[in-house]
Structure formats: C-alpha cells, structure tokens
C-alpha positions as a Markdown table, in Angstrom:
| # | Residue | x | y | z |
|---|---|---|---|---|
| 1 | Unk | -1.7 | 7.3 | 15.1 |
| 2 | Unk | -3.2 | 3.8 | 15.9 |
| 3 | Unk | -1.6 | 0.9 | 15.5 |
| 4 | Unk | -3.0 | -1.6 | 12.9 |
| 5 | Unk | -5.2 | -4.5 | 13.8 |
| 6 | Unk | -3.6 | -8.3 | 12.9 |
| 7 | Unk | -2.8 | -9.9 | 10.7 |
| 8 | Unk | 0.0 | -8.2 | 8.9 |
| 9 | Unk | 0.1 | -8.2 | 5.3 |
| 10 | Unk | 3.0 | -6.4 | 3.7 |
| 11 | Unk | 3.7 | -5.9 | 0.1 |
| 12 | Unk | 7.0 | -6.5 | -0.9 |
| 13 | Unk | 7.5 | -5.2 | -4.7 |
| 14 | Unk | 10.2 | -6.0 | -6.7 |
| 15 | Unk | 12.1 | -3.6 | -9.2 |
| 16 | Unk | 9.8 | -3.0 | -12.0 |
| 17 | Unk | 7.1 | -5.0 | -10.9 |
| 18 | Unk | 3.7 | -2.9 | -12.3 |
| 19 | Unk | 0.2 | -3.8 | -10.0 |
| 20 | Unk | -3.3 | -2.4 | -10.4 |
| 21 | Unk | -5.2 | -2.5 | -6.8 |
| 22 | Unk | -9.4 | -1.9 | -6.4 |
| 23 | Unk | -9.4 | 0.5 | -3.6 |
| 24 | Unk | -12.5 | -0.7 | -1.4 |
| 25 | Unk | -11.3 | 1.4 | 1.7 |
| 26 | Unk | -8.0 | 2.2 | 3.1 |
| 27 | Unk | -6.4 | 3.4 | 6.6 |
| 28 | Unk | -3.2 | 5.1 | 7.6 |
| 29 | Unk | -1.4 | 3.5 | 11.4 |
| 30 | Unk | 1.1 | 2.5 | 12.7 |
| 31 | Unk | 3.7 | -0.8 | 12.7 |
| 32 | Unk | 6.6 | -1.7 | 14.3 |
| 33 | Unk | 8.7 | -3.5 | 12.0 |
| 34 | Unk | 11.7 | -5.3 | 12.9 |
| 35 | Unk | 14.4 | -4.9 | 10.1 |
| 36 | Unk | 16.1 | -8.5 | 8.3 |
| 37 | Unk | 19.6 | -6.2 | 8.6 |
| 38 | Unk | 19.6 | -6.4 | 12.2 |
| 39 | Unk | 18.6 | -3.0 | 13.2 |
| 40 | Unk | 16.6 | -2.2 | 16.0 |
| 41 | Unk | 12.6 | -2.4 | 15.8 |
| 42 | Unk | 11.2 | 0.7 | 14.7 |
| 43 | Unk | 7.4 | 2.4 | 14.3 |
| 44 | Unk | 6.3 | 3.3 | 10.7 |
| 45 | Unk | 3.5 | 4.5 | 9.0 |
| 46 | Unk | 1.2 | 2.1 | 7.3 |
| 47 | Unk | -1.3 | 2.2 | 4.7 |
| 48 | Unk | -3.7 | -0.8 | 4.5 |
| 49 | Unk | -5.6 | -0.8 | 1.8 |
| 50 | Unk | -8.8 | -3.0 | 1.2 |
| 51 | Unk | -9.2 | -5.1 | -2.2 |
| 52 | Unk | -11.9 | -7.1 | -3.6 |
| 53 | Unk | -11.7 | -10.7 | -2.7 |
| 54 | Unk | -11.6 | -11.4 | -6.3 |
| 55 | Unk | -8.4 | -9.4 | -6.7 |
| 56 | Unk | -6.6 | -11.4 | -3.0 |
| 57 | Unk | -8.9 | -13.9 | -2.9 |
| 58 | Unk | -6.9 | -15.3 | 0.3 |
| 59 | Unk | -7.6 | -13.9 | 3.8 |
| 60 | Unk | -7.1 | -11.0 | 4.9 |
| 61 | Unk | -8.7 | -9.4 | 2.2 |
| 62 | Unk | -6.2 | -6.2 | 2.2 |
| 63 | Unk | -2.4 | -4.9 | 1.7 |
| 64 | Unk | 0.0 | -3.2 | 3.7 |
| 65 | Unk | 2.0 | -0.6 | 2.3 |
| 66 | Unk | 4.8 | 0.4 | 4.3 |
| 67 | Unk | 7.3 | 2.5 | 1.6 |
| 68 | Unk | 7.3 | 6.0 | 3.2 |
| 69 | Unk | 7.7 | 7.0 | -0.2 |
| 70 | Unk | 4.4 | 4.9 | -1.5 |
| 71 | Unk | 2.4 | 5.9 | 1.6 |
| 72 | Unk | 2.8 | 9.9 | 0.9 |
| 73 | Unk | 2.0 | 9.3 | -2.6 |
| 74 | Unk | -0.7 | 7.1 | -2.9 |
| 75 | Unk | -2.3 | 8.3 | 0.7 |
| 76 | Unk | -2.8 | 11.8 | -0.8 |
| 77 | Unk | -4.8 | 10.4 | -4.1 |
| 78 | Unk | -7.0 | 8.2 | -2.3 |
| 79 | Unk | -7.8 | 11.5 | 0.1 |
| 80 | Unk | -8.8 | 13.8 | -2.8 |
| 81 | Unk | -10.6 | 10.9 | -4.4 |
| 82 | Unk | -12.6 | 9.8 | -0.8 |
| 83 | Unk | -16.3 | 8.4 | -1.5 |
| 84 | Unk | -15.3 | 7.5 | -5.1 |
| 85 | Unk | -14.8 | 4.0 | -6.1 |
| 86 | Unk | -10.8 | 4.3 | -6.4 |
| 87 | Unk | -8.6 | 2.1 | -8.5 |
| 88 | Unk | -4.4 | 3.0 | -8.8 |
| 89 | Unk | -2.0 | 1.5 | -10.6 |
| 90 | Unk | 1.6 | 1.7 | -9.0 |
| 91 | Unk | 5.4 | 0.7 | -10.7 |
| 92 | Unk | 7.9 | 0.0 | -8.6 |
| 93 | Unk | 11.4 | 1.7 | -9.9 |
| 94 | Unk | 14.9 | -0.2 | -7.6 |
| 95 | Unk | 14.9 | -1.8 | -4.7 |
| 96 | Unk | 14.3 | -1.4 | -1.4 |
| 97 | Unk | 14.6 | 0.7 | 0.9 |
| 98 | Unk | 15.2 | 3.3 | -2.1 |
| 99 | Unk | 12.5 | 2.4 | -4.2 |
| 100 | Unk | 10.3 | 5.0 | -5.5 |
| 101 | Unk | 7.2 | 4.5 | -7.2 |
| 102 | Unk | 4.5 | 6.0 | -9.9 |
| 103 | Unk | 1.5 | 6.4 | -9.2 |
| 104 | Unk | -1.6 | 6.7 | -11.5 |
| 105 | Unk | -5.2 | 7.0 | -10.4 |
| 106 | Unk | -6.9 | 5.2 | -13.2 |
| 107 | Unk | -10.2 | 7.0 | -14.5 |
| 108 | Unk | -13.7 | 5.1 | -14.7 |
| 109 | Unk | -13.3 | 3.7 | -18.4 |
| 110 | Unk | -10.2 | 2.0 | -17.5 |
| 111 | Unk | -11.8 | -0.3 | -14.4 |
C-alpha cells in the first residue's frame, strides 16, 4: 500500500466521545507513526477520509484514522456503500490503544 500524501491529520478520540463524519471520498495507506511511549517507529494502515469543508472547515479538508480496530470497521462500510453519498456515525468505547468503536452507517433521512 502507498503511503499517504502530507499533511497528516490524525483523529485522536477520547472515551465516549460520539462524531458523525460526511464521507466525500476516502483512501486506505500507509503511515509511519512514531509512538509518545518511546517505541520504535512503525508502518500502519490509514484511512483518510474526506469531509465537507463545512463539517472541518480548517485545511486539510480530511481525517486520518489510524485505530486498526476503526479502519477494519468502518473501511468495510464505506466499500459496500462505494458511489453512495456516505455519512457514519462512530463512539469511541476506552482509551487508546484498546479502544474499540461502533459504527453506524446512517441512512438518507437521517443526513
């Protein structure tokens, strides 16, 4: 996989935290990350995922999503839902790095 273009914008959630996110366009690649704990840098998967401006009105105009967790989940609704206009909804349950999240692909009447 390719490595993603810069600037960087992670998404750090915090326990609980609930966010809706307008899916414009997305793409899976690859980041090496270099852990606060001291570990070595390591690769990971990505998914960036495109909003409107009106939802991150600051550049750049997407999120990075780096839970492994998050990126198997939401990676595989946004695949069976390709060519639609997509819009999720994700919870954050603990803390890093063993949060896991819920995902909800929100229908039509609730955009």
């Amino acid at each position: 996989m390719a490595e993603l273009a810069r600037p960087y914008e992670i998404y750090e959630w915090k326990d609980g935290e609930t966010r809706e996110f307008t899916v414009e366009r997305w793409e899976l690649g690859d980041l090496e990350i270099h852990p606060r704990d001291g570990r070595p840098p390591k690769m990971i998967e990505v998914l960036r995922i495109h909003v409107p401006v009106e939802e991150k009105p600051e550049f750049p105009h997407y999120w990075d999503l780096t839970s492994s967790r998050l990126v198997a989940q939401l990676s595989s609704i946004l695949e069976a839902r390709r060519g639609r206009g997509q819009r999720v909804k994700v919870t954050a349950i603990g803390t890093a790095p063993r949060t896991h999240y819920s995902v909800t692909w929100l229908p039509a009447s609730l955009r």
